[in-house]
C-alpha positions, 0 to 999 in steps of 0.5 A, a space after each residue: 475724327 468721328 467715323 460716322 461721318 467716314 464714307 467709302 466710296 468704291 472706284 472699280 477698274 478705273 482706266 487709265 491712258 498712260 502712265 501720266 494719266 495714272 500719276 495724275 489720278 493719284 495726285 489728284 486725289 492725295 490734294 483732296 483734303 476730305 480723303 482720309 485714305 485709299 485702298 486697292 483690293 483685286 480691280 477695286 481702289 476704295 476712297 475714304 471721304 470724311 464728310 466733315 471735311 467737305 465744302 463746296 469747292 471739295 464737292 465739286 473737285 470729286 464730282 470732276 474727278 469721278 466725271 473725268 475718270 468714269 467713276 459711277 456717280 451715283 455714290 456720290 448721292 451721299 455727299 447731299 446735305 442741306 448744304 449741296 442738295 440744290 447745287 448737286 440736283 442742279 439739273 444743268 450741271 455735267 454731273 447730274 445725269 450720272 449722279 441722279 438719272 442714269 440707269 446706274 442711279 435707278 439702280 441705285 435707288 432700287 437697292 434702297 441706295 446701297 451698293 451692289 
């Protein structure tokens, strides 16, 4: 596993509905074959992605999961190779708005892209 393709991804004060809804979340992301691992610390669960691990249809399953769980989209700018940049700037999609044009993502993109 080379760590330079390992990316952190920060899901902070996640809510969830019931104690299901928390069950399913972690299900959810323990199918994810590109998470390598996950963490708490304080409010904060820190995903670990390996990015070589990616394909689309992974893509698309953390582009739902943090859509569904209200998780800032705007990490997930890191996932954009040459492989998904045109199906991630797809500016019909459900996610692009989150990902690229809300006030979260312009303040993402003041930062030079890094988190605050």
């Amino acid at each position: 596993m080379d760590s330079d393709q390992l990316v952190e991804l920060e899901a902070v004060r996640v809510k969830y509905y019931s104690t299901h809804d928390e069950q399913c979340f972690f299900d959810w992301l323990g199918r994810m074959e590109c998470v390598r691992r996950f963490y708490g610390r304080g409010d904060t669960l820190y995903i670990v992605i390996d990015r070589a691990l990616l394909s689309r249809r992974e893509v698309h399953d953390l582009l739902g999961f943090f859509y569904r769980y209200n998780i800032s989209m705007t990490q997930l700018r890191v996932l954009e190779t040459p492989e998904f940049s045109s199906f991630l700037r797809d500016r019909d999609a459900y996610w692009n708005y989150r990902m690229f044009r809300s006030k979260d993502a312009a303040a993402w993109v003041a930062r030079g892209g890094v988190q605050s």
